[in-house]
N, CA, C and O atoms as a GROMACS GRO file, in nm:
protein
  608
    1UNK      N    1  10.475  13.980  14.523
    1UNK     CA    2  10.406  13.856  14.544
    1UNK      C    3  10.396  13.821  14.692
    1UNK      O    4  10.312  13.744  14.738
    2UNK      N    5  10.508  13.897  14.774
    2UNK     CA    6  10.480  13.821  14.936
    2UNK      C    7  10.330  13.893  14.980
    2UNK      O    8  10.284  13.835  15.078
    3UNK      N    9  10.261  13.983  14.942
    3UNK     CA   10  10.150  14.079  14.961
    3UNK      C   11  10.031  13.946  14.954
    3UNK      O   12   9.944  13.933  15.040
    4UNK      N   13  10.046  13.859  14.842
    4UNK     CA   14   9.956  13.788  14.845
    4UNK      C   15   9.986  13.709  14.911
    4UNK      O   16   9.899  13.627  14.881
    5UNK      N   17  10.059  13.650  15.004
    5UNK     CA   18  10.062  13.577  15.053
    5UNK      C   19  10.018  13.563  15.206
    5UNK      O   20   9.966  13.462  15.253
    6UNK      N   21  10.050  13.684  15.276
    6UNK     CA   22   9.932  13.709  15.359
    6UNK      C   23   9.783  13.708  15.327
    6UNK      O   24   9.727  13.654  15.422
    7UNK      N   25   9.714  13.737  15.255
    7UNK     CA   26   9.630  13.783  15.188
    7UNK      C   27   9.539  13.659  15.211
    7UNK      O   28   9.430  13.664  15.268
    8UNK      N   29   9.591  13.558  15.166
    8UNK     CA   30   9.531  13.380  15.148
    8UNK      C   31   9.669  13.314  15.157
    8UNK      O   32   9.773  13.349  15.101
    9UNK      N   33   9.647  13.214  15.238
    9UNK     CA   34   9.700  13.091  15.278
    9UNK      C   35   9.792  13.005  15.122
    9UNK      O   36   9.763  13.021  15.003
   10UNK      N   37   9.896  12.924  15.177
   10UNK     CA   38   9.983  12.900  15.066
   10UNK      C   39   9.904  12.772  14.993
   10UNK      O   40   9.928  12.743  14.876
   11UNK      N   41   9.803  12.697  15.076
   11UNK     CA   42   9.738  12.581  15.103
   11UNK      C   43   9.650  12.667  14.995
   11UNK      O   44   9.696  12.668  14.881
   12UNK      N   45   9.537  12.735  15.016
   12UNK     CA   46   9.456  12.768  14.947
   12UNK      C   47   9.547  12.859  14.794
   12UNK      O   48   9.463  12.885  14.708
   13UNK      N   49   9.651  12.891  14.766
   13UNK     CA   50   9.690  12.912  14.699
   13UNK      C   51   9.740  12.800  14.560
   13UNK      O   52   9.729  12.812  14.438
   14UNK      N   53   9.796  12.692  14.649
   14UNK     CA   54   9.843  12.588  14.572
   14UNK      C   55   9.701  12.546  14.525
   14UNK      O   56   9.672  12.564  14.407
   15UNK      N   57   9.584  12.477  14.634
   15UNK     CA   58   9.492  12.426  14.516
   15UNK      C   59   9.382  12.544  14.417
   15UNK      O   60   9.306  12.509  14.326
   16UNK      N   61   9.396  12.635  14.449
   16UNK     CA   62   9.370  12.777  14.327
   16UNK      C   63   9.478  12.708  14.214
   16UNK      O   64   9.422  12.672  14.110
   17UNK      N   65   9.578  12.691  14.218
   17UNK     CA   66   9.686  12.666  14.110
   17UNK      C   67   9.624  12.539  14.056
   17UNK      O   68   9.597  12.538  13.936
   18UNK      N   69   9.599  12.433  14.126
   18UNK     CA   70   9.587  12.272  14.049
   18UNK      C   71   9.447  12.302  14.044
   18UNK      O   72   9.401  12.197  14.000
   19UNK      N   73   9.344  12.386  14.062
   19UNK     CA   74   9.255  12.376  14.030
   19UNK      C   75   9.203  12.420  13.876
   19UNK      O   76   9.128  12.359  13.800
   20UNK      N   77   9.287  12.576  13.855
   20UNK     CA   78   9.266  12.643  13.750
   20UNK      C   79   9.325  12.590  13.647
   20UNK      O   80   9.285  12.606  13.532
   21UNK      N   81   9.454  12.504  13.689
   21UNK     CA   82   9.538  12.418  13.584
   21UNK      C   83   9.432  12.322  13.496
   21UNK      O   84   9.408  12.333  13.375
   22UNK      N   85   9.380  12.232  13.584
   22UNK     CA   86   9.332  12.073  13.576
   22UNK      C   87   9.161  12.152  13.493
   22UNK      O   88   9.107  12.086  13.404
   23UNK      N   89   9.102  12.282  13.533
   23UNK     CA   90   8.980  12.327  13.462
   23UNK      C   91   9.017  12.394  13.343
   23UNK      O   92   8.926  12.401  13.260
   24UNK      N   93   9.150  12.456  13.301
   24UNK     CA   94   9.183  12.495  13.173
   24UNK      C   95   9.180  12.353  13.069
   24UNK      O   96   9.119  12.356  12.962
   25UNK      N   97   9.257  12.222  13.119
   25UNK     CA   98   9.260  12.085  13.000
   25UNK      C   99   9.130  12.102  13.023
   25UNK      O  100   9.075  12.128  12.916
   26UNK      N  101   9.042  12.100  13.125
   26UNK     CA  102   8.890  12.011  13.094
   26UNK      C  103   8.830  12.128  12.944
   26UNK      O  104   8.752  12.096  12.855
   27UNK      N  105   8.898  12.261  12.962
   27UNK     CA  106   8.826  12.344  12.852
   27UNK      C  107   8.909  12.324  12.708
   27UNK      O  108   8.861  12.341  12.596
   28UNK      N  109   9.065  12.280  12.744
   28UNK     CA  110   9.085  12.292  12.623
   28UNK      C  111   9.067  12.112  12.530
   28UNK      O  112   9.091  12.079  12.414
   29UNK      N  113   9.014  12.030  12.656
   29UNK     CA  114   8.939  11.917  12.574
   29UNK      C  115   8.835  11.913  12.501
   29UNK      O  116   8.811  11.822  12.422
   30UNK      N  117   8.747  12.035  12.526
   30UNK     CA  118   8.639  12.046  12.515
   30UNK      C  119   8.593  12.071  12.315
   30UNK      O  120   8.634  12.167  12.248
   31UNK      N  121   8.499  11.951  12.258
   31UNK     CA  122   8.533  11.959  12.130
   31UNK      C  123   8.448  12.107  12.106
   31UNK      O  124   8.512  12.165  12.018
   32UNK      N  125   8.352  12.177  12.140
   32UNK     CA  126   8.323  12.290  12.070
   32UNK      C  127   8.292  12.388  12.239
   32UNK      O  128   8.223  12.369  12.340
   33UNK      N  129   8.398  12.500  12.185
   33UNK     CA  130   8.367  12.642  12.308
   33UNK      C  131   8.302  12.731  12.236
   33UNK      O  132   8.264  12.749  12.121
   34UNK      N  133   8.300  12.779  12.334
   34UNK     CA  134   8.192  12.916  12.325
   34UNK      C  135   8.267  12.999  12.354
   34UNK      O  136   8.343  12.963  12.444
   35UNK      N  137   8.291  13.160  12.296
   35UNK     CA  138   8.379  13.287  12.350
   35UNK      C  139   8.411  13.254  12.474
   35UNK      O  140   8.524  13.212  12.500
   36UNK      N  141   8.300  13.269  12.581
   36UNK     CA  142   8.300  13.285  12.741
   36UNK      C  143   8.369  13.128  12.778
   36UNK      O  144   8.367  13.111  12.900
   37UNK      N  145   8.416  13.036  12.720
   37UNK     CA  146   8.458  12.914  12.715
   37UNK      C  147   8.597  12.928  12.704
   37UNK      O  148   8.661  12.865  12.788
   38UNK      N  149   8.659  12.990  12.627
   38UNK     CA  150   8.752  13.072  12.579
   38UNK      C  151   8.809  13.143  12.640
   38UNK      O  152   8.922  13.112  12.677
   39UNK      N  153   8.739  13.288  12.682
   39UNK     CA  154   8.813  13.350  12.759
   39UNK      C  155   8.779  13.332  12.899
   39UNK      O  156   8.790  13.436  12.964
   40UNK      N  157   8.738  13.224  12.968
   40UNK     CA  158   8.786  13.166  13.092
   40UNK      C  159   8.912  13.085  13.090
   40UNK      O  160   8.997  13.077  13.179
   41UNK      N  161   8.909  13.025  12.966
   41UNK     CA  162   9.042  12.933  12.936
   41UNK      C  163   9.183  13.011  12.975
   41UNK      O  164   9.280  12.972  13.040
   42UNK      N  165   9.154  13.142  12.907
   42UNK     CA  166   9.266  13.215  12.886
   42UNK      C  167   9.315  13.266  13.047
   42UNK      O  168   9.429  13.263  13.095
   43UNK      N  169   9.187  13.313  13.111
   43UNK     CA  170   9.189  13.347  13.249
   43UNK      C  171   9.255  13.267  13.340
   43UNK      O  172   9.339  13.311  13.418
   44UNK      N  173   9.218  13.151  13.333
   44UNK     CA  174   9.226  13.034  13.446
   44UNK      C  175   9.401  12.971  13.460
   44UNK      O  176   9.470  12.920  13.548
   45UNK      N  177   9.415  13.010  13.320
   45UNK     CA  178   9.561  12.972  13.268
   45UNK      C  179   9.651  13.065  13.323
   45UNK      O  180   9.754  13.035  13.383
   46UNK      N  181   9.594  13.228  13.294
   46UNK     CA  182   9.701  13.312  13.386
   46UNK      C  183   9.702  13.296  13.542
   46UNK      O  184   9.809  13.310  13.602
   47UNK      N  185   9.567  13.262  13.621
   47UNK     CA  186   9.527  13.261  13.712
   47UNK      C  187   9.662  13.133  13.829
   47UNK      O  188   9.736  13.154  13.925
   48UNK      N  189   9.623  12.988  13.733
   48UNK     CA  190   9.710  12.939  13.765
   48UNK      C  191   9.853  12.926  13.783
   48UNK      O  192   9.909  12.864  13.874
   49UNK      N  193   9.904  12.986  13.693
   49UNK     CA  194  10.050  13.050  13.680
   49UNK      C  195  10.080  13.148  13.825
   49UNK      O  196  10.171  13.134  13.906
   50UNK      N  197   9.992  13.231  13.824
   50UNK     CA  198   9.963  13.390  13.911
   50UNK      C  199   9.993  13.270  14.063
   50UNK      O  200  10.095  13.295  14.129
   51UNK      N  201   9.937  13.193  14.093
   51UNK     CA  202   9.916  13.113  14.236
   51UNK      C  203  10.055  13.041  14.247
   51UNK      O  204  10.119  13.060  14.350
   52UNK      N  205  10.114  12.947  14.134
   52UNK     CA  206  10.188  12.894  14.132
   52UNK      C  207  10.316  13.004  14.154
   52UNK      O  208  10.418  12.970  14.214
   53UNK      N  209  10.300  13.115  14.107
   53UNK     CA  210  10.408  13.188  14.144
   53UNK      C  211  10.435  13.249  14.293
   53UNK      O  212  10.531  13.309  14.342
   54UNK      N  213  10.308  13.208  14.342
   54UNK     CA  214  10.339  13.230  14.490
   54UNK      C  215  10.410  13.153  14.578
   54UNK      O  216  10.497  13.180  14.661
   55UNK      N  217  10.352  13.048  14.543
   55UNK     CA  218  10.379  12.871  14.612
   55UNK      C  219  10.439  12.803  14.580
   55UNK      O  220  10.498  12.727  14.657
   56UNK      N  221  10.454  12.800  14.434
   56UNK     CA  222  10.534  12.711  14.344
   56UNK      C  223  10.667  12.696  14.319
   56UNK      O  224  10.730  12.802  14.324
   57UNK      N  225  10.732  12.590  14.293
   57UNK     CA  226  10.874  12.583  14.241
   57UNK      C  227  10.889  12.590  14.076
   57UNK      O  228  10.795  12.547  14.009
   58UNK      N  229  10.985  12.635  14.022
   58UNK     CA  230  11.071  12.675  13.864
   58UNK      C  231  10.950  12.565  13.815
   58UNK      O  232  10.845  12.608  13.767
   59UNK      N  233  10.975  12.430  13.832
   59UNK     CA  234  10.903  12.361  13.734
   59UNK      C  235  10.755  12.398  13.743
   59UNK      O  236  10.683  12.368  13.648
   60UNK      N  237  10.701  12.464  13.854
   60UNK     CA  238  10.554  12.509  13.833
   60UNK      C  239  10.561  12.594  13.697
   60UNK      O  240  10.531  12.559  13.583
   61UNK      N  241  10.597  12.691  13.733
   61UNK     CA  242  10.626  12.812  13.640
   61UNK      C  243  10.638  12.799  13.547
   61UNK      O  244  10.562  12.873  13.484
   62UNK      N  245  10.735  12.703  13.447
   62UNK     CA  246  10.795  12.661  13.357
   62UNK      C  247  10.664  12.569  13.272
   62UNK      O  248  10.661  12.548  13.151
   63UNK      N  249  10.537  12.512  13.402
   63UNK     CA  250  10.448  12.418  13.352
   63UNK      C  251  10.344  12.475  13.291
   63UNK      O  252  10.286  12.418  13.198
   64UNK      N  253  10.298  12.631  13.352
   64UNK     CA  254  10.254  12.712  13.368
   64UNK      C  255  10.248  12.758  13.230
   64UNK      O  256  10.160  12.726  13.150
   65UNK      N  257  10.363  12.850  13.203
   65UNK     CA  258  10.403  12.907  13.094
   65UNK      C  259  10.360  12.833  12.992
   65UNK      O  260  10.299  12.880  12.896
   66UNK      N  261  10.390  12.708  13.007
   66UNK     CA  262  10.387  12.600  12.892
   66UNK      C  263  10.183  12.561  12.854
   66UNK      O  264  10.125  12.522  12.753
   67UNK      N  265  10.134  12.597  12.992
   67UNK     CA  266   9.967  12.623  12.947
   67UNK      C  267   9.916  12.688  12.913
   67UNK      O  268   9.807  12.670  12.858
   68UNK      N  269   9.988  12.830  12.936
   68UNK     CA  270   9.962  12.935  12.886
   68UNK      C  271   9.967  12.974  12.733
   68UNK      O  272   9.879  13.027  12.665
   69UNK      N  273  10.110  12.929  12.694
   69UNK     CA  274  10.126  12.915  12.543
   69UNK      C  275  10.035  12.838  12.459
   69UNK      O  276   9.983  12.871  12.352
   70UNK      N  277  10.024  12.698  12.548
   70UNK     CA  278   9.912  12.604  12.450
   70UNK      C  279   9.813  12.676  12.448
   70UNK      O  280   9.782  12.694  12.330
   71UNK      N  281   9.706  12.759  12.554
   71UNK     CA  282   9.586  12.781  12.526
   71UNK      C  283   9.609  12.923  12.386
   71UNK      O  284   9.524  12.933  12.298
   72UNK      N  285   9.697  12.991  12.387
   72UNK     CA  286   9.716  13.046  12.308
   72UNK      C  287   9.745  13.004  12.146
   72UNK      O  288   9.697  13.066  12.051
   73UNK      N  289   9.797  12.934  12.139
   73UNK     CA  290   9.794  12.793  12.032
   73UNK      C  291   9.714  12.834  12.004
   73UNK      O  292   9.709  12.934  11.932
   74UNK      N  293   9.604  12.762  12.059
   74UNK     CA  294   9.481  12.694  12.062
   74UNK      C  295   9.381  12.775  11.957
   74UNK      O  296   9.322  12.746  11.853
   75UNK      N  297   9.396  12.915  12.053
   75UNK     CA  298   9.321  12.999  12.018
   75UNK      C  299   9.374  13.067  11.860
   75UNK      O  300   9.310  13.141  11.785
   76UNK      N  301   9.500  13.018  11.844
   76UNK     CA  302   9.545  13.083  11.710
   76UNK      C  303   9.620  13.233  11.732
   76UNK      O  304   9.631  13.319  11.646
   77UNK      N  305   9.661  13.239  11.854
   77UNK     CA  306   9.690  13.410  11.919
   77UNK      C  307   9.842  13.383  11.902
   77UNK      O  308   9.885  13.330  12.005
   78UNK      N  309   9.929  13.400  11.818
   78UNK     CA  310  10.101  13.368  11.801
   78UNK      C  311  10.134  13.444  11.907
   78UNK      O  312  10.154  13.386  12.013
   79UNK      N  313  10.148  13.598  11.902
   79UNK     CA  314  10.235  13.667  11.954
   79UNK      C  315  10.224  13.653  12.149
   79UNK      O  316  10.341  13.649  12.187
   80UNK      N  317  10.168  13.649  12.222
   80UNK     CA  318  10.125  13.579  12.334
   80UNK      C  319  10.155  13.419  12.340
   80UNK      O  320  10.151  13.374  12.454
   81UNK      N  321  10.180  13.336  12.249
   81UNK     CA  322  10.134  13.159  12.247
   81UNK      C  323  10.305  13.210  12.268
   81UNK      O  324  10.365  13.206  12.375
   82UNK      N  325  10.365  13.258  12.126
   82UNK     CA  326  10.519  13.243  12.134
   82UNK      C  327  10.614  13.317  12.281
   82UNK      O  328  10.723  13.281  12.325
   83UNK      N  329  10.504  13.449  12.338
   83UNK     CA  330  10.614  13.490  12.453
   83UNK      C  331  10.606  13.426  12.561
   83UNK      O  332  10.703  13.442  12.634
   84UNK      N  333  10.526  13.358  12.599
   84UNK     CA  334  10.488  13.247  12.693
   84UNK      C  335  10.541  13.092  12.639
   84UNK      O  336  10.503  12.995  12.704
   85UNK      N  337  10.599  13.077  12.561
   85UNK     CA  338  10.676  12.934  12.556
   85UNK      C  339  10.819  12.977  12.529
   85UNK      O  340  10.915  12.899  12.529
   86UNK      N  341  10.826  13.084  12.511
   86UNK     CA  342  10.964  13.161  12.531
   86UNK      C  343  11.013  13.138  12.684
   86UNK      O  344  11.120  13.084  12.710
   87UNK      N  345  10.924  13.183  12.784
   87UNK     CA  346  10.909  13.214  12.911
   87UNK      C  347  10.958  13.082  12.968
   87UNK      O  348  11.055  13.064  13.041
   88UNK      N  349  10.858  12.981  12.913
   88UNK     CA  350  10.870  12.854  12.944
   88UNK      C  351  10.975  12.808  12.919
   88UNK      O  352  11.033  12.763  13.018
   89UNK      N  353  11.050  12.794  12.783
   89UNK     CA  354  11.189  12.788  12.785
   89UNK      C  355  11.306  12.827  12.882
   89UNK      O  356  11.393  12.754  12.929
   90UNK      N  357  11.288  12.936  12.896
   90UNK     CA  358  11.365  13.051  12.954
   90UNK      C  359  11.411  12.987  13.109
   90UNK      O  360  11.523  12.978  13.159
   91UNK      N  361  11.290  12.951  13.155
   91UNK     CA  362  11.285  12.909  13.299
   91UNK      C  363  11.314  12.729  13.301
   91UNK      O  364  11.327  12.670  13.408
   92UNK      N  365  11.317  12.688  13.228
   92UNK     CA  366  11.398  12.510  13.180
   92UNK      C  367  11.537  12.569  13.213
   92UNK      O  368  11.596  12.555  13.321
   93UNK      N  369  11.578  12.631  13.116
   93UNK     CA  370  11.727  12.660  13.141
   93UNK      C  371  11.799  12.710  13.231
   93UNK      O  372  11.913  12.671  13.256
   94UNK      N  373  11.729  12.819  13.300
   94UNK     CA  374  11.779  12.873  13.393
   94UNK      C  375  11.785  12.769  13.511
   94UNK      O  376  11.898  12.747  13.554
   95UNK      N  377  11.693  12.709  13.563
   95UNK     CA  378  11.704  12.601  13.637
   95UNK      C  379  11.738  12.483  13.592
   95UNK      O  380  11.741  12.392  13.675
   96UNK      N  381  11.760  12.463  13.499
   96UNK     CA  382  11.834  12.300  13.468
   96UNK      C  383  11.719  12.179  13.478
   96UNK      O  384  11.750  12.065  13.514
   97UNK      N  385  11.599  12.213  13.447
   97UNK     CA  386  11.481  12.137  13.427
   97UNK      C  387  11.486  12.103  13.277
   97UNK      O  388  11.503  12.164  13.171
   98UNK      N  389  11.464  11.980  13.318
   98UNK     CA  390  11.448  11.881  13.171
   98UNK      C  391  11.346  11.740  13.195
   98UNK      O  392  11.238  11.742  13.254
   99UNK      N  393  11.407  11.626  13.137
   99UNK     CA  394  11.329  11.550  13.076
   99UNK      C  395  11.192  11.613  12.995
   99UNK      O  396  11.196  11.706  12.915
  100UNK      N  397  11.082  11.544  13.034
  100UNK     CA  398  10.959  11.596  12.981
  100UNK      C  399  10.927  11.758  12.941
  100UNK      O  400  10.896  11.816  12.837
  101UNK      N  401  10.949  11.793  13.063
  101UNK     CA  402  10.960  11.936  13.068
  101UNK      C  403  10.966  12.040  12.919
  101UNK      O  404  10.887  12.107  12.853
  102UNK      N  405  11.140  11.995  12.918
  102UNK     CA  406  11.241  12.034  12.840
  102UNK      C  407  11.179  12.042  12.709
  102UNK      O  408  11.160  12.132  12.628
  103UNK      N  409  11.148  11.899  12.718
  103UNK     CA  410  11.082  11.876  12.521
  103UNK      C  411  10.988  11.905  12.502
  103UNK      O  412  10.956  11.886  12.384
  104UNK      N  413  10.888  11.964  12.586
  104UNK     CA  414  10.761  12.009  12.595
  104UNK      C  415  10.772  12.167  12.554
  104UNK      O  416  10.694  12.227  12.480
  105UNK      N  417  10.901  12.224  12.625
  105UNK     CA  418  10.925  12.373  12.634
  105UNK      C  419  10.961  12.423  12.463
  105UNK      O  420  10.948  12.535  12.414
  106UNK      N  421  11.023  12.263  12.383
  106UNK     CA  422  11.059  12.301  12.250
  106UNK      C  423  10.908  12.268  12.171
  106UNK      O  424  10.881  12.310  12.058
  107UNK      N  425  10.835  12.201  12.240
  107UNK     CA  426  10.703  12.157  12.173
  107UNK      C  427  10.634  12.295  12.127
  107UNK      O  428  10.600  12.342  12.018
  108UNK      N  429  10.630  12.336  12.251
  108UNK     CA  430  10.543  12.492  12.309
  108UNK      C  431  10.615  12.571  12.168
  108UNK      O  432  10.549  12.588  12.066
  109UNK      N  433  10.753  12.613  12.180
  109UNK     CA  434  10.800  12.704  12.075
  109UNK      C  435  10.751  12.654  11.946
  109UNK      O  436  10.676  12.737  11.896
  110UNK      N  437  10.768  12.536  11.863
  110UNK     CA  438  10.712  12.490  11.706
  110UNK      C  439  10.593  12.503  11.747
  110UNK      O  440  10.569  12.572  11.648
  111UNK      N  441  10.456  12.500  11.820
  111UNK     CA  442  10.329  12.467  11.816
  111UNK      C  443  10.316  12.609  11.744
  111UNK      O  444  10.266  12.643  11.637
  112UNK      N  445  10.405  12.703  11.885
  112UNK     CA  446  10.343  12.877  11.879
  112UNK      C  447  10.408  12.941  11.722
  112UNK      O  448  10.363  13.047  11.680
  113UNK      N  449  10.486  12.887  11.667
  113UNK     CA  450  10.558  12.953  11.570
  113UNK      C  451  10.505  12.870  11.448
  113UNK      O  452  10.586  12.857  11.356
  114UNK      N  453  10.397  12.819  11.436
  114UNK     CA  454  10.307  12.734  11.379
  114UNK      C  455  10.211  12.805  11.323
  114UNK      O  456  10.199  12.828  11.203
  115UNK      N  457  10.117  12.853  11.439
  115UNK     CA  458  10.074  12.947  11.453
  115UNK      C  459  10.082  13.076  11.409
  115UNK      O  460   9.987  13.154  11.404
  116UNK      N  461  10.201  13.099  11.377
  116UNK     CA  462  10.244  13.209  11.324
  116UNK      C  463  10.293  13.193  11.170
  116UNK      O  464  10.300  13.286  11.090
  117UNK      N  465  10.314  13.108  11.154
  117UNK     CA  466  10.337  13.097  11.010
  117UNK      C  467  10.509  13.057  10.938
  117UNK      O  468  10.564  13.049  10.828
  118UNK      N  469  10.548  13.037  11.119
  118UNK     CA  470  10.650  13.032  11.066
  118UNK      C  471  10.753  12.914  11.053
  118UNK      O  472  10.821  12.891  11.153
  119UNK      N  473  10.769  12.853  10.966
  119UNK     CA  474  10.775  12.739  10.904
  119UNK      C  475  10.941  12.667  10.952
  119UNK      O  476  10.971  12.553  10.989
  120UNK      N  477  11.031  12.798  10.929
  120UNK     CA  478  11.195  12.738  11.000
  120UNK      C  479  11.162  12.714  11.103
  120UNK      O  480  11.187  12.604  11.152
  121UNK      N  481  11.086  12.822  11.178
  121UNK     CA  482  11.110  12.755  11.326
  121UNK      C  483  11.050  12.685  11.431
  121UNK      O  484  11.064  12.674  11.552
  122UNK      N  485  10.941  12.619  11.293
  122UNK     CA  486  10.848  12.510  11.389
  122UNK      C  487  10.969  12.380  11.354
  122UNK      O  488  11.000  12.290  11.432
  123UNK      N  489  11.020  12.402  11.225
  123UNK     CA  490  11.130  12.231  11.202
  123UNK      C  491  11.222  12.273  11.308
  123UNK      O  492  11.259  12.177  11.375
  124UNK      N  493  11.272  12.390  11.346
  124UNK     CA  494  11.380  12.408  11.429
  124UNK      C  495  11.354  12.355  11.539
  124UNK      O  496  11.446  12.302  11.601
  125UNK      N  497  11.222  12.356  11.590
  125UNK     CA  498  11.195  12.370  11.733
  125UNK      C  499  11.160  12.226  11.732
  125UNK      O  500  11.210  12.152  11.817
  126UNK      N  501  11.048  12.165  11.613
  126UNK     CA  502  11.064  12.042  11.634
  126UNK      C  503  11.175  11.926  11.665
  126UNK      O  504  11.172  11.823  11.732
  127UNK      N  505  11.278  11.994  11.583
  127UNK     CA  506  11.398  11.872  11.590
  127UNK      C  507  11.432  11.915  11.717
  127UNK      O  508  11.459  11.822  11.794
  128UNK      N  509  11.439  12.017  11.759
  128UNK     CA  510  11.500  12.034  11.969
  128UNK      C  511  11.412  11.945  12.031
  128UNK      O  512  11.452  11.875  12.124
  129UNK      N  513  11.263  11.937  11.980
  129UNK     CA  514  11.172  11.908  12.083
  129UNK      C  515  11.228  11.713  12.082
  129UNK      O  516  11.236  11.625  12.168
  130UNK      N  517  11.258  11.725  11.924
  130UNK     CA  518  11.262  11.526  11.880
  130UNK      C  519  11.409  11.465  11.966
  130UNK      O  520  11.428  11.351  12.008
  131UNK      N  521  11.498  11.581  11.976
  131UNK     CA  522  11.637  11.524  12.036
  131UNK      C  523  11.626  11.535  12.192
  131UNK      O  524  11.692  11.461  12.265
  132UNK      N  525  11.529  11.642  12.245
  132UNK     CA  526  11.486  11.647  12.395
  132UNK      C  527  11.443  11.513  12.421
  132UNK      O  528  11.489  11.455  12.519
  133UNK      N  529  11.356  11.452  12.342
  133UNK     CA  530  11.263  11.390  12.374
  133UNK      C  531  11.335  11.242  12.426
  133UNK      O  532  11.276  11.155  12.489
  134UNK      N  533  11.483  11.238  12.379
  134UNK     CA  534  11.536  11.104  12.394
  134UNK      C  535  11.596  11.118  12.567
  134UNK      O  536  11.645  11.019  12.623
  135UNK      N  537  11.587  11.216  12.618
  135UNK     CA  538  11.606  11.226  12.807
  135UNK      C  539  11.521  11.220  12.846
  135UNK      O  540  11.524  11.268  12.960
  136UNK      N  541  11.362  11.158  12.802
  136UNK     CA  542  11.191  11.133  12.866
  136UNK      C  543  11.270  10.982  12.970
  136UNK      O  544  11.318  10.893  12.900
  137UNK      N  545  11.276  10.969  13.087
  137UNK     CA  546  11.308  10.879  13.168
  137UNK      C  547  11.203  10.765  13.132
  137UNK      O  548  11.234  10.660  13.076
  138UNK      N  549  11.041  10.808  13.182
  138UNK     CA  550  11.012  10.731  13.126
  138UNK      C  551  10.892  10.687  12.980
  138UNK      O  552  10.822  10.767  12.918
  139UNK      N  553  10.898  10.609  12.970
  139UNK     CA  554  10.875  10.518  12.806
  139UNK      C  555  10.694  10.599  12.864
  139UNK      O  556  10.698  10.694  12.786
  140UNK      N  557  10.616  10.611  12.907
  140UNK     CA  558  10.468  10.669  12.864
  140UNK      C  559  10.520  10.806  12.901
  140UNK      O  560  10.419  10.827  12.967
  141UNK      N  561  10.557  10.865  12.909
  141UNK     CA  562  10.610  10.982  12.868
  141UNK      C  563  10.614  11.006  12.785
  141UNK      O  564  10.524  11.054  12.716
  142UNK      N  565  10.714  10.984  12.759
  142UNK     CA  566  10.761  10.960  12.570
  142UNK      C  567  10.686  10.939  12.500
  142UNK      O  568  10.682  11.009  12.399
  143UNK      N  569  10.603  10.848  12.513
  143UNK     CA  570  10.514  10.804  12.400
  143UNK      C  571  10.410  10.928  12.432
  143UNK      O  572  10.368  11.004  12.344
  144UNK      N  573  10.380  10.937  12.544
  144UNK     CA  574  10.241  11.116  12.497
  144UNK      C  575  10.308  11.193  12.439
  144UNK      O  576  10.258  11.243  12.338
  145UNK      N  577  10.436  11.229  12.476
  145UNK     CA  578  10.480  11.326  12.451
  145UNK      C  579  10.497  11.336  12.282
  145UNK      O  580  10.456  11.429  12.213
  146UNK      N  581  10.554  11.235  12.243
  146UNK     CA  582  10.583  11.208  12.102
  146UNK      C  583  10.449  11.186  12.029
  146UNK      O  584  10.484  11.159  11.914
  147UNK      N  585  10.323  11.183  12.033
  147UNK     CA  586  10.185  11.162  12.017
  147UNK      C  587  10.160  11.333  11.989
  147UNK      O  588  10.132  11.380  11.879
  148UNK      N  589  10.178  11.408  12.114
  148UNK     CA  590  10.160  11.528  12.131
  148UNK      C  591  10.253  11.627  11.991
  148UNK      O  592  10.222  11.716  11.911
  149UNK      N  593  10.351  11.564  12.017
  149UNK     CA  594  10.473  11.638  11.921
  149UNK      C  595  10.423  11.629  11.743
  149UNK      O  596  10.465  11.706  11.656
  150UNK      N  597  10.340  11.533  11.724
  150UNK     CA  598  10.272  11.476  11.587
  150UNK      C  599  10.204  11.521  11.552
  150UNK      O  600  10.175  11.510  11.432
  151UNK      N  601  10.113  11.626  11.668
  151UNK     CA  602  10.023  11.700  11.572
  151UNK      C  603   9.996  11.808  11.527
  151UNK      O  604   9.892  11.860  11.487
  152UNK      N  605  10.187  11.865  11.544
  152UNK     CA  606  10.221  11.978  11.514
  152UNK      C  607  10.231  11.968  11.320
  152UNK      O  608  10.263  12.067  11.254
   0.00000   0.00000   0.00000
């Protein structure tokens, strides 16, 4: 990764990251895509991760992962949705990132294992995500978050 960093500037790296981030929600708001709608989604999502790993700190990464999995969700793709909210997990713990984060990272696991069909460990992951959810500092947090968690 230091290769890219000569390559382009950390400045132009970071907004590559909030750019591809903030254009993946505008696609995955979007009520009807198109393939090429789709697999830019999927692109933009690794893309942003890819930048953030240059520039970014754990909670980039960890935020990252966690978009990556949703667009996979999304798309109905388990085995990718689940190793990427794995990832996302993975990197909460290792760094000691929580609040929102945290319960988001258990969100990510029940959404992707949802997806998959698999029924223990969306309740499993839900109840981590429902007991995370009581370290949200603050109250509109919580409340998206718990909004978000509902329509699993």
């Amino acid at each position: 990764m230091t290769e890219a960093k000569g390559i382009i500037s950390e400045e132009i790296h970071k907004k590559l990251a909030i750019q591809c981030f903030n254009q993946v929600w505008d696609l995955l708001e979007k009520t009807e895509r198109s393939q090429t709608d789709d697999d830019t989604m999927i692109h933009k999502a690794h893309a942003s991760r890819y930048h953030w790993g240059i520039v970014g700190a754990p909670v980039n990464f960890s935020r990252g992962e966690w978009q990556i999995s949703r667009v996979y969700s999304v798309l109905k793709r388990p085995e990718p949705a689940i190793f990427h909210a794995k990832r996302n997990l993975e990197i909460c713990l290792e760094h000691g990132i929580e609040d929102f984060d945290l319960a988001f990272a258990f969100e990510a696991l029940a959404r992707a294992h949802q997806v998959a069909g698999n029924k223990n460990e969306v309740n499993h992951y839900k109840d981590l995500a429902l007991e995370a959810s009581k370290n949200i500092k603050k109250e509109g947090d919580r409340n998206h978050f718990l909004n978000d968690l509902n329509t699993i």
